[in-house]
DRENMAR-247739 format. One line per 2 residues: number of its first residue (from 0); their letters; for each residue x, y, z of C-alpha. Coordinates in steps of 0.2 Angstrom, whole numbers. Each point is the difference from the previous one (the first is absolute). Example, Ala and Ser with C-alpha at 12.3 -4.5 7.8 and 13.67 -1.06 7.14 Angstrom:
0) as) 62,-22,39; 6,17,-3 $
END
This chain:
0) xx) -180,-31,261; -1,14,14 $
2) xx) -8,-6,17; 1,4,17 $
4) xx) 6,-11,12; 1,2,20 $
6) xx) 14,-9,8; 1,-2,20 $
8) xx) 16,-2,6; -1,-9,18 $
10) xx) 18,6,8; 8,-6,15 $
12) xx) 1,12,16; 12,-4,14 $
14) xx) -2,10,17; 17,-2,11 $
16) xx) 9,10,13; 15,4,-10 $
18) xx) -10,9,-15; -19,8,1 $
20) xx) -3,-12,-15; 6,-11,-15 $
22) xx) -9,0,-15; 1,-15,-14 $
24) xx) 5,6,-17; -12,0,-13 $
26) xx) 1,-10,-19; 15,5,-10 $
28) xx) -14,2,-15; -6,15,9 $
30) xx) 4,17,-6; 5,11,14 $
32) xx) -11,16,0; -9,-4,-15 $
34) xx) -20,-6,1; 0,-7,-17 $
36) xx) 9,-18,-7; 13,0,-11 $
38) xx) -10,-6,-14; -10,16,-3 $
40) xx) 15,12,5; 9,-8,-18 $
42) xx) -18,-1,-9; -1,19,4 $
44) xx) 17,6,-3; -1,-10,-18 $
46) xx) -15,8,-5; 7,16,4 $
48) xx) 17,0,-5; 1,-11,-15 $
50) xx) -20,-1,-7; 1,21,4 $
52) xx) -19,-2,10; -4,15,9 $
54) xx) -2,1,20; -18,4,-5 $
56) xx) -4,-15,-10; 10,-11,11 $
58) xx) -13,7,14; -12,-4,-8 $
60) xx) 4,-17,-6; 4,-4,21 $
62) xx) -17,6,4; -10,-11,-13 $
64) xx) 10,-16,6; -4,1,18 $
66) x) -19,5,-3 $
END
């Protein structure tokens, strides 16, 4: 199943005279730089790689699951 989800990630800032400002880290879960989870990355990659489904129809099969 393909879905969207929204997650909000409430961080902890710090302000002190030593450093302009401290930042919490986020989830270890979270894939640095990348917007979509890890589930879909795999699904997409398998379909390609192994199943040999064109970007095309992998396009299209990402835009009729979030409609």
């Amino acid at each position: 199943m393909i879905r969207a989800e929204t997650t909000r990630y409430l961080r902890e800032r710090i302000v002190t005279a030593r450093w302009p400002e401290l930042v919490g880290a986020v989830a270890a879960s979270v894939l640095p730089g990348q917007h979509f989870g890890a589930n879909l990355i795999v699904h997409i990659l398998h379909q390609y790689h192994n199943n040999h489904v064109t970007q095309p129809l992998l396009q299209d099969e990402l835009a009729s699951a979030a409609s």
